[in-house]
N, C-alpha and C positions, 0 to 999 in steps of 0.2 A: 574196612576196605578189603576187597576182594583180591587175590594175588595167583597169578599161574607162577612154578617155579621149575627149572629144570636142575634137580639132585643128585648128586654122585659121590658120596662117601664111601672113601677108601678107607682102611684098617691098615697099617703098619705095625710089622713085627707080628705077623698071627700066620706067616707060611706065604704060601702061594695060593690057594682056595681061599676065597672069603666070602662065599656061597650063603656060609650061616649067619654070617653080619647082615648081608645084604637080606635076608626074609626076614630075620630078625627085625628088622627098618620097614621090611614090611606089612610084619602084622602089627606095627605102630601105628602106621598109617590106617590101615584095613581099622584097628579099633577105634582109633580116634574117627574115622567117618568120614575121613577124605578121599574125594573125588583122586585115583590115582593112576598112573599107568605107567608099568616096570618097562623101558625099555634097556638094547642091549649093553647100554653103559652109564646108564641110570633110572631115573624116575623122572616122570612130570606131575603136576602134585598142583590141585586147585581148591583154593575155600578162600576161607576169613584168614588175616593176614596172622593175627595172633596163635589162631588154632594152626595153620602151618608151620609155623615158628616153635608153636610150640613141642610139635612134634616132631621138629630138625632138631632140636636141641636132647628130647628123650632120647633119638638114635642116635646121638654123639654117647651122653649118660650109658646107654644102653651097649653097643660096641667098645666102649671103655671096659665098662663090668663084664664083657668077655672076655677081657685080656689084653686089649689091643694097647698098649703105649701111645702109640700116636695114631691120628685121623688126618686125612687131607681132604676137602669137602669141597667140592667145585660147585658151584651155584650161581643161577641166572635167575632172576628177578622181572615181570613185568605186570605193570597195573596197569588198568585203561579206568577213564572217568568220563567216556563219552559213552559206553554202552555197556552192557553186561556181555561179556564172550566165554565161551568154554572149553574145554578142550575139544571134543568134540565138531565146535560151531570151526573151530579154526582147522581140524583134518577134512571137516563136508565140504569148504571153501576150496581148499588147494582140491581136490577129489572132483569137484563140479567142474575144474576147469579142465580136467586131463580129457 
């Protein structure tokens, strides 16, 4: 099943910058091969349900083994099973109407 996801993992107990956590998440993303886009207080994040999951989970693993104590991870979920959408099809949408 296919899944769009909107992503924001925060680091607790690593300062005030957490600039390196967050690329760090994102060359996660970028290897594993997903469809992504950083925006300014997270990510949006489309594939196969398992390979996204899979790779929310490495950047928890991964932000830990920087240091971080605690993560607080804000996460939005949506599947469709009447058509294939993209991130992309859903910005051309709202864009076509302005």
């Amino acid at each position: 099943m296919n899944v769009m996801v909107d992503l924001c993992v925060v680091p607790m107990g690593v300062g005030v910058s957490v600039s390196p956590h967050v690329a760090a998440c994102q060359r996660i993303l970028r290897e594993a091969g997903l469809q992504h886009q950083m925006h300014a207080w997270g990510t949006n994040i489309e594939g196969d349900w398992d390979a996204v999951f899979a790779a929310i989970k490495k950047c928890h693993e991964t932000v830990h083994g920087m240091g971080a104590p605690r993560i607080v991870t804000s996460l939005k979920i949506g599947t469709r099973t009447d058509r294939v959408q993209t991130m992309e099809d859903k910005i051309r949408s709202v864009r076509e109407k302005l």
